[in-house]
N, C-alpha and C positions, 0 to 999 in steps of 0.2 A: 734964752731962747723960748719961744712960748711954746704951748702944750698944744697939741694940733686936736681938737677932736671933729674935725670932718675928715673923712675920706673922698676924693675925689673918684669916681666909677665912670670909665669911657664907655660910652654907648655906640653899637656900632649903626651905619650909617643907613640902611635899616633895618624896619622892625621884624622882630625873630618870627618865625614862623610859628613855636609855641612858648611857652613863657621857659619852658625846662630848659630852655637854649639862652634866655634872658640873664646878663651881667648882675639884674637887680634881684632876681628870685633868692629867696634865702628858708630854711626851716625854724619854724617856730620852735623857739626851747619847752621840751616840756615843761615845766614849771608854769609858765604862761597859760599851753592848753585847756580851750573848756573841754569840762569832761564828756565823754561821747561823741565829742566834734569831729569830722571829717578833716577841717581845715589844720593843714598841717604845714602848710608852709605860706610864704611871705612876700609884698609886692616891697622892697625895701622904695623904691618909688612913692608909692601912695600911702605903705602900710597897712593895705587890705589883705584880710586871709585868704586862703588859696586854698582847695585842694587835690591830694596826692595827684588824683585823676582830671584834674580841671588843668593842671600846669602840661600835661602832654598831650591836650589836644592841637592840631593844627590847624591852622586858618586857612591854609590851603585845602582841608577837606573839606569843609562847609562850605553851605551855596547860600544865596539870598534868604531862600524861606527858613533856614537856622544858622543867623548867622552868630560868630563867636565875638562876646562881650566878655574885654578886657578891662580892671580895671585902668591903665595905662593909656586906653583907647583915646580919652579927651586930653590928656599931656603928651602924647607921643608927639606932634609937631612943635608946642614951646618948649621943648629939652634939646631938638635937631636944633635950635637958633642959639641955646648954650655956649658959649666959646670956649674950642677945643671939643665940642659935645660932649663934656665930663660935668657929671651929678656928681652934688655934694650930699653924703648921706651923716648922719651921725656916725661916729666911732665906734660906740656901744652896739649899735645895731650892727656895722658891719662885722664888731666882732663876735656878736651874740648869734647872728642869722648865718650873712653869708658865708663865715668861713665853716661852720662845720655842714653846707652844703657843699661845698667844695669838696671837703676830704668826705663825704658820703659819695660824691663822683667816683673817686679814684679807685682803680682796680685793687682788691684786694690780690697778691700772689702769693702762691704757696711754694715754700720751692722744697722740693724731697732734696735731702742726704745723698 
């Protein structure tokens, strides 16, 4: 049986409001990071860096004279014509980025005794 290293990522049908809601955002490992850099996180899409504060802006609050530049902006229609609308990312990437985004989501709970 072969060795899979794409991950297939459903893209919902559409685009997220800010990237922090986006399937493809992921965190940069530090190891990777330049030092002093802002950009902290990941378009697993294009591979362009993000930052903290750039990933929760919304597109719905800006108007014409500023408007918000993704980089996703010029692929978001030939990824909707995809079949199944599923991106194929690397392995590595999705194991290196997005899953330790994911468990940076999840509630930490505490529970007292």
């Amino acid at each position: 049986m072969p060795k899979r290293n794409i991950v297939q990522i459903k893209l919902p049908a559409e685009k997220p409001d800010c990237c922090a809601t986006c399937p493809l955002v992921g965190l940069v490992p530090k190891h990777l990071r330049q030092h002093r850099s802002k950009e902290t996180h990941v378009c697993l899409g294009t591979m362009e860096a993000l930052t903290g504060r750039g990933i929760n802006v919304r597109a719905s609050g800006r108007d014409s004279n500023h408007p918000l530049r993704r980089p996703c902006d010029n692929r978001w229609d030939a990824w909707m014509t995809l079949p199944g609308r599923k991106l194929g990312i690397s392995n590595v990437s999705y194991i290196q980025c997005r899953i330790p985004y994911e468990q940076g989501q999840q509630l930490q709970i505490k529970f007292h005794k």
